[in-house]
C-alpha positions as CSV (number, residue, x, y, z in Angstrom):
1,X,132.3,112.1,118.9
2,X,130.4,112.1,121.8
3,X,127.0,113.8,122.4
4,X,124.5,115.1,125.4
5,X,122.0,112.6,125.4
6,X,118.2,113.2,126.7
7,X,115.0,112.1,127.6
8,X,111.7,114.2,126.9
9,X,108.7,113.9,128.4
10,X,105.5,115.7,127.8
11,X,102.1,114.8,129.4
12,X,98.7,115.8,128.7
13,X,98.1,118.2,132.0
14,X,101.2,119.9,133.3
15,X,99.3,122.9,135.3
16,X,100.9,124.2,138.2
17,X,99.5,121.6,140.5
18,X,100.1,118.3,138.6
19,X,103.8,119.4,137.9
20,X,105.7,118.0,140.6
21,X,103.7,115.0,140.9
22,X,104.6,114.0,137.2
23,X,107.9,114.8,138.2
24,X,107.8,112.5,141.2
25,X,106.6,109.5,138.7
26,X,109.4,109.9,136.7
27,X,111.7,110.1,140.0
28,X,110.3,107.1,141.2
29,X,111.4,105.0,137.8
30,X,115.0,106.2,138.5
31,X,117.9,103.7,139.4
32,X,119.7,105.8,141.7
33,X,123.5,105.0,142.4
34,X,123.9,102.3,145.4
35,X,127.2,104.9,146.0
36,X,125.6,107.9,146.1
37,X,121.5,107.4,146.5
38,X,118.8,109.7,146.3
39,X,118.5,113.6,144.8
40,X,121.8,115.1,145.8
41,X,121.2,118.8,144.3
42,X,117.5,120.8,144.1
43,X,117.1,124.3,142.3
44,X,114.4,126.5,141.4
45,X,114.4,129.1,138.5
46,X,112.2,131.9,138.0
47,X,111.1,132.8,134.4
48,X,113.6,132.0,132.1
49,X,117.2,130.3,132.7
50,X,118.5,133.5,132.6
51,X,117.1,134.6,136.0
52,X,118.7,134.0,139.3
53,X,117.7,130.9,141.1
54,X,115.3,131.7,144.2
55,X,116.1,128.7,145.7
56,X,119.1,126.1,145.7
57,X,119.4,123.3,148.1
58,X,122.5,120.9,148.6
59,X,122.2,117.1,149.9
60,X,125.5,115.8,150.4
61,X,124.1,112.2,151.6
62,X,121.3,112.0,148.9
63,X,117.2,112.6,150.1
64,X,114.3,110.3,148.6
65,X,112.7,112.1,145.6
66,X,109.7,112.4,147.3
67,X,111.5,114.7,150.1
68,X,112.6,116.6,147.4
69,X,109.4,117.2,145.4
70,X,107.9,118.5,148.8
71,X,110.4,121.2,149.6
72,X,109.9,122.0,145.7
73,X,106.1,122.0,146.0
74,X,106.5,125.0,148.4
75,X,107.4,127.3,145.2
76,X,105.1,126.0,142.7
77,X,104.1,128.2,139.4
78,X,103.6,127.5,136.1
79,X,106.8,129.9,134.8
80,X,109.4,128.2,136.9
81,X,111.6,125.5,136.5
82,X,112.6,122.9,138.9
83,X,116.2,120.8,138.7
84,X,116.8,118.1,140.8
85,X,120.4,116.3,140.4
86,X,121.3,112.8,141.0
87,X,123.2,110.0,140.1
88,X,122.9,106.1,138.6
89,X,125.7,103.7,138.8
90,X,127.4,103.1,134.9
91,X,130.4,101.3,133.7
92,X,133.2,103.4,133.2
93,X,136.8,101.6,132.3
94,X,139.8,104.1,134.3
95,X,141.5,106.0,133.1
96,X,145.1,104.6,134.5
97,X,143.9,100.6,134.4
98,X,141.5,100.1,132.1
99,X,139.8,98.0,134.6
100,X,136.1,98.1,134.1
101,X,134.6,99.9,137.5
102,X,130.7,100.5,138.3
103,X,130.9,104.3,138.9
104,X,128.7,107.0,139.5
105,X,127.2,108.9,136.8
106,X,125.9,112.4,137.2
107,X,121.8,112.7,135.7
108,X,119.7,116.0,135.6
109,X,115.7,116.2,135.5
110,X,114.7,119.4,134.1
111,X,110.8,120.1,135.2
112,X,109.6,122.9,133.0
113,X,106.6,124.6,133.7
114,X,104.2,125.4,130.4
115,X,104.9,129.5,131.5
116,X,109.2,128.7,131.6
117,X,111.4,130.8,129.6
118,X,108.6,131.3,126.5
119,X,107.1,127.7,126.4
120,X,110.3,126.1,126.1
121,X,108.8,122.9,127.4
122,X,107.2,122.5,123.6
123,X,110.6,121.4,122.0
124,X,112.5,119.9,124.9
125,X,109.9,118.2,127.1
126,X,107.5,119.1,130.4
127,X,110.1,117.2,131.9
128,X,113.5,116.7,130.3
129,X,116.0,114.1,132.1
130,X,119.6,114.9,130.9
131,X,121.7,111.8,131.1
132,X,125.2,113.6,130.0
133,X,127.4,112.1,127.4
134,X,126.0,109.4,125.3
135,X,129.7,108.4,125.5
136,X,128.7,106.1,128.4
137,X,126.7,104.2,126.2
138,X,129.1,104.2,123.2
139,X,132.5,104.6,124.6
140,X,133.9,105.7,121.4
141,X,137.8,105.9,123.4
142,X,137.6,102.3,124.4
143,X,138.5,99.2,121.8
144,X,136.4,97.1,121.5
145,X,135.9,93.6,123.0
146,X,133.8,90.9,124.4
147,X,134.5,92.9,128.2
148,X,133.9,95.8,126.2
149,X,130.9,95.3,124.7
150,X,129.6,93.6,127.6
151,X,129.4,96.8,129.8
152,X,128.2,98.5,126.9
153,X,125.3,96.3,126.9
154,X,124.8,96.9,130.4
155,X,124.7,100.5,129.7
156,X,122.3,100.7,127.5
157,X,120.3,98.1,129.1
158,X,119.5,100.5,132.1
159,X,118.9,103.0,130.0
160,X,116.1,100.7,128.2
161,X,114.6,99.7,131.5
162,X,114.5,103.3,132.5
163,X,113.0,104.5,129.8
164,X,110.5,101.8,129.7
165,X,109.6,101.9,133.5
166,X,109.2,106.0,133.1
167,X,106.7,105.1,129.4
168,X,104.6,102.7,131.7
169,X,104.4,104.4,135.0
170,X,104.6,107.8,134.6
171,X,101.5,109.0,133.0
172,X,103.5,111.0,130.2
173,X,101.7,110.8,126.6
174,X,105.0,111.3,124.6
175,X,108.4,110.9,125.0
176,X,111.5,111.3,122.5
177,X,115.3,110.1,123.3
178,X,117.2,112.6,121.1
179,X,120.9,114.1,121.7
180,X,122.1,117.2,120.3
181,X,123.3,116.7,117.1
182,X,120.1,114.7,116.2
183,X,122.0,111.3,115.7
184,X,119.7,108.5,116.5
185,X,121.6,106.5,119.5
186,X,120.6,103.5,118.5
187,X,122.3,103.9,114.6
188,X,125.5,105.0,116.5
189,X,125.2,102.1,119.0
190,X,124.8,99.3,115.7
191,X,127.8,101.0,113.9
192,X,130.1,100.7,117.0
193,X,129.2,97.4,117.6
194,X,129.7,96.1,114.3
195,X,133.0,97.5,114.3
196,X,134.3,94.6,115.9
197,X,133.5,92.2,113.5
């Protein structure tokens, strides 16, 4: 069974003004989708998640992170939250073929300030990237073969690099990949794989 997988990030000063910038770093690390580049979706939430947004902005054609952290910086407090939406190209076999194709994949960066919805940035990170399904890393629906594990390897290997490259260059002071029901993805990775032996 498949799981949301995520990335959390906390760093050592998150104050109003250092927000977005920490933000940007992590931005910057990201391998966005050759098909559909850049942010493609930017909202702001007041308070808590339960609050309308006081700001949502579409780009069709993808902007560069940094264009998005600027229209973002124009609302910047401590109790808001920022989302920004974009994609990286992943593996995916189709559905009618089978035939392995590089695809886009949808990712979310949640950037929390410390005054957001009663500190929720303490559990689930200053800044929380939300990779969907860890289903693209396992695909538990696919048999397994050399092809398969092959693009499963891929996968997970930008998801490494990622990680890495955000660890190294983004200034954060702790991170944690976790998914929902608390599975560690590299256990569920080893038992897949061995599967096919």
């Amino acid at each position: 069974m498949s799981d949301p997988l995520y990335l959390s990030l906390w760093f050592s000063d998150f104050s109003g003004p250092e927000m977005l910038p920490h933000a940007y770093s992590v931005l910057q690390q990201f391998p966005f989708s050759a098909q559909r580049p850049g942010v493609t979706y930017l909202a702001l939430h007041p308070v808590s998640w339960n609050e309308a947004t006081v700001l949502e902005r579409k780009f069709p054609g993808g902007i560069d992170p940094g264009q998005a952290t600027l229209i973002a910086a124009e609302l910047i407090h401590d109790d808001y939250a920022y989302l920004f939406e974009a994609y990286w190209d992943l593996w995916t076999p189709e559905q009618t073929s089978g035939n392995w194709v590089l695809a886009p994949a949808p990712v979310r960066f949640i950037v929390q300030g410390e005054e957001f919805d009663e500190k929720a940035y303490e559990q689930t990170g200053h800044v929380q990237v939300d990779f969907g399904s860890d289903a693209y890393f396992l695909q538990p629906d696919t048999s397994l073969n050399d092809q398969t594990q092959a693009k499963i390897r891929d996968n997970v290997a930008k998801l490494v690099d990622f990680s890495s490259k955000v660890e190294k260059h983004s200034g954060a002071n702790s991170r944690l990949l976790w998914s929902e029901s608390e599975d560690n993805l590299a256990q569920k990775l080893i038992a897949r794989l061995q599967r096919v032996q």
